[in-house]
C-alpha positions in Angstrom: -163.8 95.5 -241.7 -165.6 93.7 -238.9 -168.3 93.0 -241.4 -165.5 91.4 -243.9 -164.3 89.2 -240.8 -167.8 87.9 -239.7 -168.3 86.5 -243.1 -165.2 85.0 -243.6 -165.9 83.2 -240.0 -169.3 82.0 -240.7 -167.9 81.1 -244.0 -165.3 78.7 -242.3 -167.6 77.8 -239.1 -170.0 75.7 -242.1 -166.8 74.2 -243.4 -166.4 72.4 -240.6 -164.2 72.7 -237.0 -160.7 72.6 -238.8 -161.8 75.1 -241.6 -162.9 77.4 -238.7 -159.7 76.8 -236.4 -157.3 77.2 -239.2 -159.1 80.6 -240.3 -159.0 81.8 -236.8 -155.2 81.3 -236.8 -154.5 82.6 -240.0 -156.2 85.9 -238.9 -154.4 85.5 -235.3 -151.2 85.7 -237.1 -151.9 88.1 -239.7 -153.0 90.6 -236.9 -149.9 89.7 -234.9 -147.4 90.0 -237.6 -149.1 93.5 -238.4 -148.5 94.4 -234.7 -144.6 93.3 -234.6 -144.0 95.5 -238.5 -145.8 98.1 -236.7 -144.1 97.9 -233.8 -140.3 98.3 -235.5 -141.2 100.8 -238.1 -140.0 103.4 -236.1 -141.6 105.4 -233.1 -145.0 105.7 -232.5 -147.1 108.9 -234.3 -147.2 111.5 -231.6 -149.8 114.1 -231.9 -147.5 117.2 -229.6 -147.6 120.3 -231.2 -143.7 121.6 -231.2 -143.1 125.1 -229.2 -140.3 126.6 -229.0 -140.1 131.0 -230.0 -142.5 130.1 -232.9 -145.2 132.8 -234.0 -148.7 132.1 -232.7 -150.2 131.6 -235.7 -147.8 128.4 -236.4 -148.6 127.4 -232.8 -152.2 126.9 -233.1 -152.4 125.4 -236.8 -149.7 122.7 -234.8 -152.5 122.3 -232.3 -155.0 122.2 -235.1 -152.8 119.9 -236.5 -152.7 117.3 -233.2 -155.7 117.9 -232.0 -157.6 116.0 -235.6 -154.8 113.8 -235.7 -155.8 113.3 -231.9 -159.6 112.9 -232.6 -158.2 110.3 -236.0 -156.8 107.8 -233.8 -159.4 108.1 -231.3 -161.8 107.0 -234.0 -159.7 104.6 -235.5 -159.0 102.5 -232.2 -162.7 102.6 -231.6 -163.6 101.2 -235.1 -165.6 104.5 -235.9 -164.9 103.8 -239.6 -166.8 107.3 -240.5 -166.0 109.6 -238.3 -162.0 108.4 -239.0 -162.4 109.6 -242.2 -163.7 112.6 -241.9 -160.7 113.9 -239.2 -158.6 112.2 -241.5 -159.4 114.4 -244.4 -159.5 117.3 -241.6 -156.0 116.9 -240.5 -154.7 117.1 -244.1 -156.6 120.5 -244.6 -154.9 121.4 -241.3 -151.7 120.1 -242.4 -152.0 122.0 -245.9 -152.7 125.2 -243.7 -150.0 124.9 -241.1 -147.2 124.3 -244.2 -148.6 127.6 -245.8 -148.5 129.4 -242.6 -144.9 127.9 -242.2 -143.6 129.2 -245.5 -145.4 132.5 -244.4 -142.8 132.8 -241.7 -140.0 131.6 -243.8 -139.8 128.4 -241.3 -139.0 124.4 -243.0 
C-alpha cells in the first residue's frame, strides 16, 4: 500500500506543483472520509472474550479468539502487511473452532 502511494506521489511531484498538491488532497480526503464511515458504522471491534458460567473450553477458544484478533490489529496499525495476514487467517481457524465448541455445548 505505501509502495502504491509513493508512486502515485512521485508520479504527481514530475507533473508539476499543482499535480502534486491536488494528489495530496485527494488522498487527504479519501483517508479522512474513510475515517468519518468508519467512525459511524457502529462501535469499534473489541477483542474481550465474554465470561459469564461458560464451560472452560468455550472460555479459552474466546481468548484464542481475542488474542489473534488482538495480535491482527496490532499488525495492521503497524503496516505489517504479512504478519496481518497470517493472524488474520489464524483467527478464522480460531473462530471456526470456538463455533464448534459452542454447538458442542448447545450454546448460539
Amino acid at each position: 500500500m505505501q509502495a502504491v502511494f509513493d508512486r502515485g506521489a512521485r508520479e504527481s511531484r514530475d507533473l508539476g506543483p499543482v499535480a502534486y498538491v491536488h494528489f495530496l488532497l485527494t488522498e487527504l480526503v479519501g483517508l479522512v472520509s474513510g475515517a468519518v464511515r468508519a467512525r459511524l458504522a457502529g462501535p469499534p471491534i473489541t477483542a474481550e472474550p465474554v465470561a459469564g458460567g461458560l464451560p472452560e473450553e468455550v472460555l479459552e477458544a474466546q481468548n484464542r479468539v481475542a488474542m489473534n484478533l488482538n495480535r491482527l490489529l496490532y499488525a495492521i496499525s503497524h503496516h505489517q502487511f504479512v504478519e496481518a495476514r497470517r493472524y488474520s487467517d489464524e483467527e478464522r481457524t480460531a473462530r471456526l473452532e470456538l463455533r464448534r465448541v459452542m454447538e458442542k455445548y448447545g450454546l448460539a
